[in-house]
Backbone as CSV, one residue per row, in Angstrom:
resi,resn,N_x,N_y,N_z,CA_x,CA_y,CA_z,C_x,C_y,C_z
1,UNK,87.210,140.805,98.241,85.865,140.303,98.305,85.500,139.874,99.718
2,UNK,86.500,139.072,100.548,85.998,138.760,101.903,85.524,140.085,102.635
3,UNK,86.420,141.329,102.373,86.183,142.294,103.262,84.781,142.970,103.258
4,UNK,84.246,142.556,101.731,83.086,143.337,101.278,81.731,142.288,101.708
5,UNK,81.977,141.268,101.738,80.788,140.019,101.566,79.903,140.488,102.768
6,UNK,79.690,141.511,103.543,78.559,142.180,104.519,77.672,142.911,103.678
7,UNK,78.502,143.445,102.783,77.979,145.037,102.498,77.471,144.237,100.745
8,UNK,77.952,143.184,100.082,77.145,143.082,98.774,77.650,141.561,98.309
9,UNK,76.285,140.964,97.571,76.071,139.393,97.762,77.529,138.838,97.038
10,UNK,78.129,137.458,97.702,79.115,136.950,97.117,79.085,136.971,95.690
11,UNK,77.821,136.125,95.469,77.109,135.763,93.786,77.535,137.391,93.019
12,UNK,77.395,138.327,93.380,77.486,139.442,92.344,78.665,140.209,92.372
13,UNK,79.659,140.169,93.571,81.384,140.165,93.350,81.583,139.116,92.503
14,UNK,81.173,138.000,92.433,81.882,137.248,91.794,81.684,136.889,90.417
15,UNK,80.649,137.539,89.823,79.917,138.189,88.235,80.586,139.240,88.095
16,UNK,80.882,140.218,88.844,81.494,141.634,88.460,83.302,141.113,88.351
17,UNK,83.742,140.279,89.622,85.403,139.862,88.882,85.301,138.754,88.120
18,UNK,84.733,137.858,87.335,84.855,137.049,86.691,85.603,135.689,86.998
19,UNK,85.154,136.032,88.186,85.334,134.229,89.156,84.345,133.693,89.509
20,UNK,84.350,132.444,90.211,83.740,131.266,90.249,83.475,131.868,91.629
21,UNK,81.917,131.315,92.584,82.255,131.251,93.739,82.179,130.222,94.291
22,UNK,82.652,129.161,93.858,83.362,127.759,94.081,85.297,128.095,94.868
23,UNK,85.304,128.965,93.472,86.983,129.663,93.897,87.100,130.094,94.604
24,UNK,86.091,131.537,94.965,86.344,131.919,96.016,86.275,131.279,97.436
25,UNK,85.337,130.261,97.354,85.134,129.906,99.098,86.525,129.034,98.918
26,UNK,86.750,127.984,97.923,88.493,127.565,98.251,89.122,128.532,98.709
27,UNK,89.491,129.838,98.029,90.290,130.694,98.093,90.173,131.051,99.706
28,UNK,89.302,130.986,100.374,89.132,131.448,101.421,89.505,130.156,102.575
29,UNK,89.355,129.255,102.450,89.703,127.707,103.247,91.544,127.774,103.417
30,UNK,92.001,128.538,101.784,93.574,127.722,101.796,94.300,129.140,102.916
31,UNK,95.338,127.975,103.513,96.438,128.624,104.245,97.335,130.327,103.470
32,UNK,97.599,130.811,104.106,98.344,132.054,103.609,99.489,131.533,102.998
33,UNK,100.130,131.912,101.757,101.259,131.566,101.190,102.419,131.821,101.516
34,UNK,103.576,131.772,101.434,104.836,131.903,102.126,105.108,133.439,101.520
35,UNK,105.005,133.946,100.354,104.884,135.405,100.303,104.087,136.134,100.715
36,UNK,102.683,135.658,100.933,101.758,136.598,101.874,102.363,136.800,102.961
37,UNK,102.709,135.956,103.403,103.422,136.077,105.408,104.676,136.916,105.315
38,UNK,105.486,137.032,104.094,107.082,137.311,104.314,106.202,139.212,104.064
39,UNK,105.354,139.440,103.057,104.780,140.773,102.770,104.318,140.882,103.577
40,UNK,103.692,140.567,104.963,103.075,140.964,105.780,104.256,141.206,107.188
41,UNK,105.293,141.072,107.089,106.611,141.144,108.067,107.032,142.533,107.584
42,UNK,106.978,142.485,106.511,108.038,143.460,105.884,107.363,145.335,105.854
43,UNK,105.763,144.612,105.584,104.948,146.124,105.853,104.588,146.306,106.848
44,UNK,104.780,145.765,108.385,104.774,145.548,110.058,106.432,146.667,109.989
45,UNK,107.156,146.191,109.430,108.625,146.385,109.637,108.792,147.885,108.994
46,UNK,107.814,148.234,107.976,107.680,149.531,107.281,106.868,150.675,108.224
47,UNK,105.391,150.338,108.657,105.274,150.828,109.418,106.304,151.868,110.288
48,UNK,106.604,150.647,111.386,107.200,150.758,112.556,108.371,151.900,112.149
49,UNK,108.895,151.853,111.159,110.177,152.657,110.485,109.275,153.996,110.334
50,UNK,108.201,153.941,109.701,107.355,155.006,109.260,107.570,156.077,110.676
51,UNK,106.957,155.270,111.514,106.272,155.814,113.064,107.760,156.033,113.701
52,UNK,108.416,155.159,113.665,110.229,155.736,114.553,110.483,156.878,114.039
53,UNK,110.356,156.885,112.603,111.094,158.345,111.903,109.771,159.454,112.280
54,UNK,109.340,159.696,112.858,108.289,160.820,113.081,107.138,160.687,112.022
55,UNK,106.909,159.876,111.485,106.363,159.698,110.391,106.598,160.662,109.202
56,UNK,108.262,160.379,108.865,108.824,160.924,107.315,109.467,160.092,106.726
């Protein structure tokens, strides 16, 4: 939803997923979770493997 909120109103992502947009703007304030950050190392780390191997 953050990526989209240019292109179509918060109020009607948030009728079409069946959330609050109370939730969402929290959702958007709180810190990244300790598995967001460790998944975001690990697909940096996938990449890079991707691109070393010629990309195969």
């Amino acid at each position: 939803m953050a990526k989209h909120r240019g292109i179509w109103p918060v109020v009607v992502m948030c009728e079409a997923l069946g959330v609050s947009r109370s939730g969402f703007y929290d959702w958007l304030e709180r810190p990244q979770s300790q598995r967001c950050l460790t998944n975001e190392v690990l697909a940096k780390q996938v990449r890079q493997s991707f691109v070393g191997s010629d990309r195969t």
